[in-house]
C-alpha positions as CSV (number, residue, x, y, z in Angstrom):
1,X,-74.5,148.0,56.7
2,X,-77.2,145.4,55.7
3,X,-78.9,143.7,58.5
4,X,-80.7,140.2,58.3
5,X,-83.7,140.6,60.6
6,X,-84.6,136.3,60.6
7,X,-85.1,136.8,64.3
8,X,-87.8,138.8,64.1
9,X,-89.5,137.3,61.5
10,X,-88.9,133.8,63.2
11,X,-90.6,135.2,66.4
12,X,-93.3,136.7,64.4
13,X,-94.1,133.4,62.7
14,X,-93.4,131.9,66.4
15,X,-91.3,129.6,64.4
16,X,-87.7,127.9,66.1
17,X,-85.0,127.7,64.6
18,X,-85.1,123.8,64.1
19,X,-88.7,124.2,62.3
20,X,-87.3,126.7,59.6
21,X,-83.5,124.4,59.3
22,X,-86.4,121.8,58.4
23,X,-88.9,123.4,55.9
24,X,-85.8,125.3,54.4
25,X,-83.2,122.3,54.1
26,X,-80.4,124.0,55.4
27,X,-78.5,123.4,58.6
28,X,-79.4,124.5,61.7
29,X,-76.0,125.6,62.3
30,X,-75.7,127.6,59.1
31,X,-79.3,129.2,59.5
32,X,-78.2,130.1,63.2
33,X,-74.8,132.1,61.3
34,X,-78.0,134.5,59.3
35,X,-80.1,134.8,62.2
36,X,-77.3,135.7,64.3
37,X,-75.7,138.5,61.6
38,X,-72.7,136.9,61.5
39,X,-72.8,136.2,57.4
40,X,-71.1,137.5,54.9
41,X,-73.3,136.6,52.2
42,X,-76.8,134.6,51.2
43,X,-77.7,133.2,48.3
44,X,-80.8,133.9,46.2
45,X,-82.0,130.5,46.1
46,X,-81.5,130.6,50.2
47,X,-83.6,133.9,50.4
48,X,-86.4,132.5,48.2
49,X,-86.9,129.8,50.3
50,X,-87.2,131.7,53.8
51,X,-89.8,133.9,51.9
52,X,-91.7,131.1,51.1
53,X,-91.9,129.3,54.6
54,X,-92.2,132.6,56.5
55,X,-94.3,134.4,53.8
56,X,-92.7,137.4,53.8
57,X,-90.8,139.3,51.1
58,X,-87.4,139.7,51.0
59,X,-87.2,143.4,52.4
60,X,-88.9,142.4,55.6
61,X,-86.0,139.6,56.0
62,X,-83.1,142.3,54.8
63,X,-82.6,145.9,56.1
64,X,-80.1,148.6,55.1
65,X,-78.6,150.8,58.3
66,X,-76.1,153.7,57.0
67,X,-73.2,154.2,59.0
């Protein structure tokens, strides 16, 4: 299972969720579908940005859990 830990890193970077939709440009609503784990998928382009506003890399956002 791959997890998408954005909450953390957002409350690391005491950062809402409004702030990142804003540096990002994406949606609040779709940014709120990664941070939640409810996507299916996330684009390169939408991972290189969140490492750039949150400077991080992209295996502090993404997390492999076996099953």
């Amino acid at each position: 299972m791959i997890r998408i830990k954005l909450d953390v890193m957002m409350a690391q970077r005491k950062m809402s969720l409004n702030r990142l939709s804003e540096l990002v440009d994406i949606t609040p609503a779709n940014l709120s579908v990664l941070k939640n784990e409810k996507g299916k998928a996330i684009r390169f382009s939408t991972l290189d940005a969140l490492c750039k506003v949150l400077e991080c890399q992209p295996g502090d956002l993404i997390e492999y859990i076996e099953d």
